[in-house]
N, C-alpha and C positions, 0 to 999 in steps of 0.2 A: 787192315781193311778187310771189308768181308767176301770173299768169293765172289764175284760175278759184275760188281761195280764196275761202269764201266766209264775210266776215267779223259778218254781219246774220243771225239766224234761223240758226245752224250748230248743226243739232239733235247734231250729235258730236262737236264740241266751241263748246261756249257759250260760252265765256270767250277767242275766239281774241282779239277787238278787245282785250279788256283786256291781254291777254299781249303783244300789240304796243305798248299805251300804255308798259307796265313795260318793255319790251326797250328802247325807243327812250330813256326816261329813265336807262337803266341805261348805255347807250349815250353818251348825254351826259356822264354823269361819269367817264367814262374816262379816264388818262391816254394818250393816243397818242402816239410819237416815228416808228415805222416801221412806215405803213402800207403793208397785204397783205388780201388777200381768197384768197377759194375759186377767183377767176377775176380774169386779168388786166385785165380792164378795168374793174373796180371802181377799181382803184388809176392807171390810167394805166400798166400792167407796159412796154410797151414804149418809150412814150416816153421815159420814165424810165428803164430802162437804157440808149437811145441814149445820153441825157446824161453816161455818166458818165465821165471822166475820170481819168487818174491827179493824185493829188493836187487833186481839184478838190472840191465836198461832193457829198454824196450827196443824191442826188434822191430816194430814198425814207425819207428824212427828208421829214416831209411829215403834220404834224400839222393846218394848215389845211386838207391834201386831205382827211384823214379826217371833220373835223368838216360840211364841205361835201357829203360823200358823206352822212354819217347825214341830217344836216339835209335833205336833197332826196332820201332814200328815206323818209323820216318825210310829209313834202309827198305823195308818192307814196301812201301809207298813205292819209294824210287825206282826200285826195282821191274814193281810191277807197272809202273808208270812206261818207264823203258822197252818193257816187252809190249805194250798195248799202241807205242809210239812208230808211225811209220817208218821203217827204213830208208835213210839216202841214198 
C-alpha cells in the first residue's frame, strides 16, 4: 500500500481496511502461471529476463513468485493496519 492511506477513521472512504481484507482473499484464489505487475520489480522483470534462454523454461513462469509477493503485501497491510489501529 502506498504511504499515507489512511486505513482507521478514513471519513471518505470507510470501508478501505475491508476492501483490502476482500482484495487480498480475492488475491489468494487466483490461478497464477505468468506473473506481471504495473512495475518491474513487483515481479523480478529484469532478472528474469537476464535468465532466459533459448530453449531453456521461462522465468516468468513463476506462480510461487506471485503467491510470495501477495502474501508479503498482505503482511505489509496488516502491519500497517495495526500501527494506524487504536490501542487497548
Amino acid at each position: 500500500m502506498n504511504p499515507g492511506y489512511k486505513l482507521v477513521g478514513n471519513a471518505q472512504y470507510p470501508q478501505i481496511a475491508q476492501d483490502y481484507e476482500r482484495t487480498f482473499n480475492v488475491l489468494k484464489t487466483l490461478p497464477c502461471d505468468v506473473f506481471l505487475g504495473a512495475h518491474g520489480d513487483y515481479y523480478g522483470m529484469e532478472a528474469k529476463f537476464a535468465r532466459i534462454k533459448p530453449g531453456g523454461a521461462n522465468p516468468f513462469i513463476d506462480g510461487e513468485g506471485y503467491k510470495s509477493y501477495v502474501a508479503e503485501r498482505e503482511q505489509a497491510f496488516r502491519e500497517e493496519l495495526k500501527r494506524q489501529s487504536p490501542r487497548p
